[in-house]
C-alpha positions as CSV (number, residue, x, y, z in Angstrom):
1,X,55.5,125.9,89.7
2,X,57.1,123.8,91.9
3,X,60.8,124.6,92.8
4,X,61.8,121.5,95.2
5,X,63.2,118.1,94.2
6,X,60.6,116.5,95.9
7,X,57.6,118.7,94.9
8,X,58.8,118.4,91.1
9,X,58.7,114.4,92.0
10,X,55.3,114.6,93.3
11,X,54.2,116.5,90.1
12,X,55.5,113.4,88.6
13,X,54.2,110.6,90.2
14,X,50.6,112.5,90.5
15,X,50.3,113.0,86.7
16,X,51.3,109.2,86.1
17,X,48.4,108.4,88.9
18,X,45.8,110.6,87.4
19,X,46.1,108.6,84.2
20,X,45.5,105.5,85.7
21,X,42.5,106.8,87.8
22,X,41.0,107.6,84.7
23,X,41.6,104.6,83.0
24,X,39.9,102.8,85.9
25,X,37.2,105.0,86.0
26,X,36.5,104.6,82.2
27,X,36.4,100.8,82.9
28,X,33.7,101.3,85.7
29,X,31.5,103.4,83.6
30,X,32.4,100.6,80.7
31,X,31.4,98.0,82.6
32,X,27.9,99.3,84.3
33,X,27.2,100.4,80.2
34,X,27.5,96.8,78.8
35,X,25.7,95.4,82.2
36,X,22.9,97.8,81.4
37,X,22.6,97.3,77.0
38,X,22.4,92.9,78.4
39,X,19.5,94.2,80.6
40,X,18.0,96.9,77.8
41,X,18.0,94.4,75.3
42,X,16.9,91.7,77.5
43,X,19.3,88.9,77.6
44,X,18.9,87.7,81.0
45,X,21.3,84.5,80.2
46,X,24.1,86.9,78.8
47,X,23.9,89.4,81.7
48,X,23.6,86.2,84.3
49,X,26.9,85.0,82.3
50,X,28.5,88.3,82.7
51,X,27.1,89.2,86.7
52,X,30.8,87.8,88.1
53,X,32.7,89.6,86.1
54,X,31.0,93.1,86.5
55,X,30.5,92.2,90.3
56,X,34.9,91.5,90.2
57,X,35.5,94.5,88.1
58,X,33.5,96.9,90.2
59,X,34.7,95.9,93.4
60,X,38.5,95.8,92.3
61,X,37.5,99.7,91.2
62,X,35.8,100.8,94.4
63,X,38.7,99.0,96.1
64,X,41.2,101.5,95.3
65,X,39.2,104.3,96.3
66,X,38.0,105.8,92.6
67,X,34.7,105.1,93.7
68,X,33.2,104.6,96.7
69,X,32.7,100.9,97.9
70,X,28.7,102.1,99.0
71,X,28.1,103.1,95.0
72,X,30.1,100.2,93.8
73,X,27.5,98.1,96.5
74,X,24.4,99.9,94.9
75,X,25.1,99.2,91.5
76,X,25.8,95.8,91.8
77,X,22.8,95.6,94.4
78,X,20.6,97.4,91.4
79,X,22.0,95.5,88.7
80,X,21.1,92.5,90.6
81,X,17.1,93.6,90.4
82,X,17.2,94.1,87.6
83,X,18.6,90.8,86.2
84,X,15.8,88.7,88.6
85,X,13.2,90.9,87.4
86,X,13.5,90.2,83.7
């Protein structure tokens, strides 16, 4: 247990972060599922609609470091296939 002022700060402050790293992280994994249901179900006009957003969101994600920006790059690169090959 921590026994500093600081350290029990830290404890704080890194509890508040961990939720918000999750909540990002759920909204990346959110995101790349609805992406890929447009692409199952083929709606190539509905995932072409939505491309922007899910390009914004994942970048904005890989930005602050819960992913990488190489993984956020692949998915949108593989998404991208995807959507022209329909």
């Amino acid at each position: 247990m921590a026994n500093t002022k600081s350290a029990i700060k830290r404890i704080r402050r890194i509890s508040r972060q961990t939720a918000v790293n999750k909540i990002r992280k759920s909204k990346f994994k959110n995101v790349i599922k609805k992406m890929n249901l447009l692409l199952d179900s083929k709606k190539k006009k509905e995932a072409l609609s939505f491309l922007p957003k899910f390009n914004s969101e994942v970048m904005k994600i890989a930005k602050t470091g819960i992913v990488k920006k190489q993984n956020a790059s692949r998915n949108i690169s593989r998404i991208t296939r995807k959507i022209n090959a329909l």
